[in-house]
C-alpha positions in Angstrom: 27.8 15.1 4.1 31.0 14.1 5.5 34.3 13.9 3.2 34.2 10.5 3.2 30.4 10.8 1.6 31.7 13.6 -0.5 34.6 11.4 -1.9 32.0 8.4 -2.5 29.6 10.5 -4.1 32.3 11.9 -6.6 33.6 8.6 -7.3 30.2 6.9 -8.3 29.8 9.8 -10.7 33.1 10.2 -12.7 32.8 7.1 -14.7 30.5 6.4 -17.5 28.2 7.6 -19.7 28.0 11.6 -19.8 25.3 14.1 -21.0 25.8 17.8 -20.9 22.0 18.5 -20.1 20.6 18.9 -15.9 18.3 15.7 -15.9 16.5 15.6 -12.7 14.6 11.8 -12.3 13.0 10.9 -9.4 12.6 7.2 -8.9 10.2 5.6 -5.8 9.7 2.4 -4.9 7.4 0.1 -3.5 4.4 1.3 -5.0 1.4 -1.0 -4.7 2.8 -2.9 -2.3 1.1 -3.8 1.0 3.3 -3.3 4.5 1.4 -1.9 7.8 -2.5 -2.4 7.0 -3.1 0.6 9.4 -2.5 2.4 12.4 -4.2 0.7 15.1 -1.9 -2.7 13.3 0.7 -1.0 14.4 -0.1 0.0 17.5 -1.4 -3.3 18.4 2.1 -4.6 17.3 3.7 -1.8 19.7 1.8 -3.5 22.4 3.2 -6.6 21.9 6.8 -5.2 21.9 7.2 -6.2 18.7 10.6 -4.2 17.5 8.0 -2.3 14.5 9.3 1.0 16.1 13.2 0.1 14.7 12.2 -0.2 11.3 10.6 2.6 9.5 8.8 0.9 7.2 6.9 -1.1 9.4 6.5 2.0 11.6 5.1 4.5 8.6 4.6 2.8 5.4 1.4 1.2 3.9 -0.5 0.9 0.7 -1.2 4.3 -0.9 -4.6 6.0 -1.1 -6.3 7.9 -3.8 -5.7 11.5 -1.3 -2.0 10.3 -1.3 -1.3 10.4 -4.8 -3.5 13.7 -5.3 -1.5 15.8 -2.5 1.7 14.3 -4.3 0.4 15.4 -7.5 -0.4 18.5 -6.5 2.9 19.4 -5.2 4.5 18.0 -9.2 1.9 20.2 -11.0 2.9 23.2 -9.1 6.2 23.3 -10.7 8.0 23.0 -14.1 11.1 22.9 -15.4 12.9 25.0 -18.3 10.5 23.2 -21.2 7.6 23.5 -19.4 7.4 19.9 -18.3 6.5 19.5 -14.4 8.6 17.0 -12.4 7.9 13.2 -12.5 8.2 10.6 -9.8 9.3 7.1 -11.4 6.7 5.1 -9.7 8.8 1.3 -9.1 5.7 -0.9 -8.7 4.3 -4.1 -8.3 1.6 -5.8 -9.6 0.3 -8.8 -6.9 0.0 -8.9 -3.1 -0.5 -12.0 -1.1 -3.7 -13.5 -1.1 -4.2 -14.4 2.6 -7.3 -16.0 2.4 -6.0 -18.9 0.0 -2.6 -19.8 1.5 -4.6 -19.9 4.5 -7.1 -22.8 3.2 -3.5 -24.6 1.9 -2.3 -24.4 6.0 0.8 -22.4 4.4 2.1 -25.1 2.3 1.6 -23.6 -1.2 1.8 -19.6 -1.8 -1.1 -17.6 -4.0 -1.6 -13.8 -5.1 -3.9 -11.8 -5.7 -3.3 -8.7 -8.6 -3.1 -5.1 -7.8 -6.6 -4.5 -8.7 -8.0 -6.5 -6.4 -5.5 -5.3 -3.6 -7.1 -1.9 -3.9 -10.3 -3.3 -4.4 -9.9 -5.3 -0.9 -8.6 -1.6 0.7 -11.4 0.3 -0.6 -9.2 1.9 -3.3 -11.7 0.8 -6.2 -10.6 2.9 -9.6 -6.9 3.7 -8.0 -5.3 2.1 -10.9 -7.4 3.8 -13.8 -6.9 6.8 -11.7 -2.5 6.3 -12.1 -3.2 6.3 -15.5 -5.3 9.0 -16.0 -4.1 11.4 -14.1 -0.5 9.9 -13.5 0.8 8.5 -16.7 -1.1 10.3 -19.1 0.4 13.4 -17.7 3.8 12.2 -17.1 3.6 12.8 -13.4 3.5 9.5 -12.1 5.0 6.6 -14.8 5.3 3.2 -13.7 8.1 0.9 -13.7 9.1 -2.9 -13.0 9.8 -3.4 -9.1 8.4 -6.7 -8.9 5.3 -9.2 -9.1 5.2 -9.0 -5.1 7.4 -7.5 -2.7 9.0 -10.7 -1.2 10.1 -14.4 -1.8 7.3 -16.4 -1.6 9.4 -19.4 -0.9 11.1 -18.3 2.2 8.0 -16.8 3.3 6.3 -19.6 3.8 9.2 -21.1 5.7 8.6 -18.8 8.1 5.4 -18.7 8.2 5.6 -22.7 8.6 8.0 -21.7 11.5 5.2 -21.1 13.7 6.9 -17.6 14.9 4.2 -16.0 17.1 5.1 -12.5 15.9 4.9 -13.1 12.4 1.9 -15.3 12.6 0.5 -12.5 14.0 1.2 -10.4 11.1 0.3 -12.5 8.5 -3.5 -12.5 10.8 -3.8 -8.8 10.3 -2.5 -9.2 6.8 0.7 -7.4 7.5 4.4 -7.9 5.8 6.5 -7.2 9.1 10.2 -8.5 7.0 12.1 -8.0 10.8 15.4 -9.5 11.4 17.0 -8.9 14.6 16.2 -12.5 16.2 12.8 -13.0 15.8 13.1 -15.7 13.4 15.3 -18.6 12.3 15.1 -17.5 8.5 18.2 -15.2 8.1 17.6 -12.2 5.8 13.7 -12.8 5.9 11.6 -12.8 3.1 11.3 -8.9 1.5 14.0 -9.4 -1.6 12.1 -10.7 -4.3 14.3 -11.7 -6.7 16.8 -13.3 -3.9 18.0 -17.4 -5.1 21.0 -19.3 -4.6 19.9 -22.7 -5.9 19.1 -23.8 -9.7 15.9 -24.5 -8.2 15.0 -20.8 -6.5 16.6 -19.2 -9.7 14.0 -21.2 -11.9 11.3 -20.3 -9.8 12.0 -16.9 -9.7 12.5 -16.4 -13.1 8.9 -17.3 -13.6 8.1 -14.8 -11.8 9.7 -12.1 -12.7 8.3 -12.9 -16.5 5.0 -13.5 -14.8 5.0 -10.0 -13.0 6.9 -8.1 -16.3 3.4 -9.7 -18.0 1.3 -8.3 -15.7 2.7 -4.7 -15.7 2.5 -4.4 -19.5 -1.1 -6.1 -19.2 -2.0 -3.3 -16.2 -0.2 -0.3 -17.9 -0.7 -1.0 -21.3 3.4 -0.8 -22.5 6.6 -2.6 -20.7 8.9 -1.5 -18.5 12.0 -0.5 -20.1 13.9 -0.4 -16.6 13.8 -2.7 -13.3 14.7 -2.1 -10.2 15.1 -5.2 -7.7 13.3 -5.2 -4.2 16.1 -4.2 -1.6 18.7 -4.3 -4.5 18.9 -7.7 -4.4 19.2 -10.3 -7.0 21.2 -13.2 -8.6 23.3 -12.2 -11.2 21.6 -14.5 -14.2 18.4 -12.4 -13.4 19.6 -10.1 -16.3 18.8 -13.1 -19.0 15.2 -12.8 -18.3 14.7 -9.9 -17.3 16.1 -8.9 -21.4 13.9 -11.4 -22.9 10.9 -9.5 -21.6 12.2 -5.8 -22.9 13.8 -5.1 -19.7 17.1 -2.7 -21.1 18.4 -0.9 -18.3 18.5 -1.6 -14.4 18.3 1.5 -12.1 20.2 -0.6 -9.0 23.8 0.5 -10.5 24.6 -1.3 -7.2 23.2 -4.0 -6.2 24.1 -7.3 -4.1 24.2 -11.2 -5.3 23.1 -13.3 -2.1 26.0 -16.7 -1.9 25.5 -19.8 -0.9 27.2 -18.8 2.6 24.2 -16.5 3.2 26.3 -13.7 2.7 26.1 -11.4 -0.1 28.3 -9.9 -3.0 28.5 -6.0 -3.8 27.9 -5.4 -7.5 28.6 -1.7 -8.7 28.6 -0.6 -12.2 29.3 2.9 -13.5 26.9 5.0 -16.2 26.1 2.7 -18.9 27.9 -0.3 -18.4 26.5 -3.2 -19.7 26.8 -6.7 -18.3 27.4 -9.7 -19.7 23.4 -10.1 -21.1 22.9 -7.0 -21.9 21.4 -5.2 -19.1 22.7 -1.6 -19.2 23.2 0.3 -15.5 22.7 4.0 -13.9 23.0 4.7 -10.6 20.8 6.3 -8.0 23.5 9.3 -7.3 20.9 11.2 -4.9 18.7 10.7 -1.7 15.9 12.2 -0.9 14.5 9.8 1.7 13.1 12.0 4.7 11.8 9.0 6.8 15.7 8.7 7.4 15.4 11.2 9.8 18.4 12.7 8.0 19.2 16.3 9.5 18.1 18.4 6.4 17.4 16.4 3.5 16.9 18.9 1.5 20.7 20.5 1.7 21.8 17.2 1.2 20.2 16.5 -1.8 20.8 19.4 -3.3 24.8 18.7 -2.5 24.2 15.6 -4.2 22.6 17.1 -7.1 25.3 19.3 -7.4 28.4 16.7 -7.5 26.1 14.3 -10.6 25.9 17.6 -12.6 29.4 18.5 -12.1 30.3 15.0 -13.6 28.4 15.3 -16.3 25.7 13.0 -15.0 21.9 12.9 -14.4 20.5 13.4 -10.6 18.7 10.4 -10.2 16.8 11.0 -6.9 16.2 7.9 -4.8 12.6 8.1 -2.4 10.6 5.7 -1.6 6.3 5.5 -1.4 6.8 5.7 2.6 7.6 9.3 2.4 4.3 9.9 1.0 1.9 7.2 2.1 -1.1 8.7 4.6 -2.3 5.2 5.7 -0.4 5.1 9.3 0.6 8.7 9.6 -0.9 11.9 7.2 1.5 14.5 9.5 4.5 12.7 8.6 3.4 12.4 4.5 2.6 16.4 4.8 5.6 17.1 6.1 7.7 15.5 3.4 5.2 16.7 1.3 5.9 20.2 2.5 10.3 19.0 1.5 9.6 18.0 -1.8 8.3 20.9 -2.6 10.7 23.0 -1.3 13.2 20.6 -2.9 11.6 21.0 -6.6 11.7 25.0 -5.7 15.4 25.3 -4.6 16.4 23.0 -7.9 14.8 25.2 -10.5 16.1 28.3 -8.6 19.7 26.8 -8.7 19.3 25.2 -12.3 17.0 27.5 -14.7 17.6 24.7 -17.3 16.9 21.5 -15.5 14.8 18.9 -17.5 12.8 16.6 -15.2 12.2 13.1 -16.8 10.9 9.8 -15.9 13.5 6.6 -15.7 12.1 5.1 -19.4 12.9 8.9 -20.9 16.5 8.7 -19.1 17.0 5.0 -20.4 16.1 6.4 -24.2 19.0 9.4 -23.8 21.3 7.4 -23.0 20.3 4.3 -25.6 20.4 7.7 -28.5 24.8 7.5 -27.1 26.7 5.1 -26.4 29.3 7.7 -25.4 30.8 7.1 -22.1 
């Protein structure tokens, strides 16, 4: 890290609620979510020069397989902390993917879903889900939380898929969710932030289905999601209301941004365990360990990070996403990051003998115990 890094990193941290404990969480997103179908998608996309190669996420992430969350677990059961606990990745999940098949009979006039079951079902991933929980959850390896019903707007999607834009009607024919700016649409900002509404109207809609999706994860999971993070950190502000009303307490996206009616976009930061005007209490995501960055040593980096939280009294809360260890495009690159994670987990229990690994609902019930910032 540069100063400049440094001097952010140390000023996100000072503020705010305080524990003297080292709290490692780990929280991932996009779990459950389809992107990149498969390889030779992608490389069919390549073909058509279609800019996949400048976004990572179209280039290397896809919906997990059963193999990808037993290699991850296999790496979290090889290690524990000072109580004997082994680390815990916060899976940020969502509960519905399009359903191609139907918005296709409406000739893209109305939107429809299908659930997560069903998603795995259609990717021959039958008993994933009951698999997560028995293996996952029960262990506290792998605990779910609120990241959406879907990973995008469904209103904006169909405006572009109404578009008739040849790259993304290509995409949505190989069942793809490409997202990609950079000209090849008319729709500014695309379609990946869920919870993204301007209008009275967008905001009613999308309150529907956020209590729609927060329904459906307590119906898949069997308990509610305590914590929420927003698809690309995105959201309106009065999101907070409903989110609340269906047992949301905290929000992990201590900064997030509030799309305007220009099309631009507000910052929101909030420091340790500042509530906003509804309720909604914050933490921030004070460390990075995202490896499809391409980041020189992520590792170092993270561990720095790790380093400045504790010194301010605060938890590391690790930010890395499902596309560092999804096999469905590339298996090298999830064994290699694989291969850094573990070596992460090593170096933190070497460098912290009393570290405590704990999922984000764990976090949220420390710091509801204080309200000592």
């Amino acid at each position: 890290m540069n100063i400049r890094q440094i001097l952010a990193k140390n000023y996100i941290n000072f503020r705010g609620w305080k524990t003297k404990r080292n709290i490692v969480v780990i929280e991932s997103d996009d779990w459950g979510s389809i992107r990149m179908p498969s390889k030779e998608v992608v490389d069919l996309f390549k073909s058509k020069n279609y800019p996949v190669e400048k976004n990572k996420f179209t280039l290397y992430d896809g919906l997990e397989r059963k193999s990808d969350l037993e290699e991850l677990f296999k790496v979290l059961m090889s290690h524990k902390d000072s109580k004997g606990n082994n680390p815990v990745v916060t899976a940020c999940a969502v509960l519905a993917n399009p359903d191609f098949n139907k918005i296709t009979e409406s000739n893209f006039q109305e939107y429809f879903y299908e659930p997560l079951s069903k998603t795995y079902e259609n990717y021959g991933e039958n008993g994933l889900l009951e698999f997560w929980r028995q293996n996952g959850i029960k262990k506290n390896i792998f605990y779910p939380q609120f990241h959406g019903r879907e990973h995008l707007n469904p209103t904006k999607w169909l405006k572009v898929l109404q578009s008739n834009n040849e790259m993304e009607n290509d995409a949505f024919a190989s069942k793809a969710l490409l997202g990609l700016a950079g000209g090849q649409t008319d729709i500014k900002d695309l379609y990946m932030a869920a919870f993204e509404a301007i209008d009275s109207k967008e905001k009613e809609k999308v309150d529907k289905i956020a209590i729609e999706g927060l329904q459906m994860f307590e119906d898949t999971f069997g308990f509610k999601s305590i914590s929420f993070m927003p698809s690309q950190s995105k959201q309106y502000e009065e999101l907070s209301k409903t989110l609340i009303k269906s047992g949301v307490k905290f929000s992990q996206a201590g900064q997030f941004f509030i799309p305007t009616l220009n099309g631009n976009f507000i910052e929101q930061n909030n420091f340790w365990g500042h509530a906003d005007k509804f309720g909604i209490k914050y933490w921030r995501r004070n460390c990075t360990f995202e490896p499809h960055k391409g980041t020189k040593n992520p590792i170092d980096s993270c561990l720095k990070e790790i380093e400045i939280a504790f010194r301010w009294g605060k938890p590391a809360v690790i930010s890395s996403h499902r596309i560092n260890y999804t096999s469905r495009i590339n298996t090298e690159f999830r064994n290699q990051n694989l291969q850094f994670l573990n070596i992460l987990l090593t170096k933190i229990i070497k460098k912290y003998p009393q570290v405590e690994f704990l999922n984000s609902e764990q976090l949220a019930r420390e710091m509801m115990k204080s309200d000592t910032l």
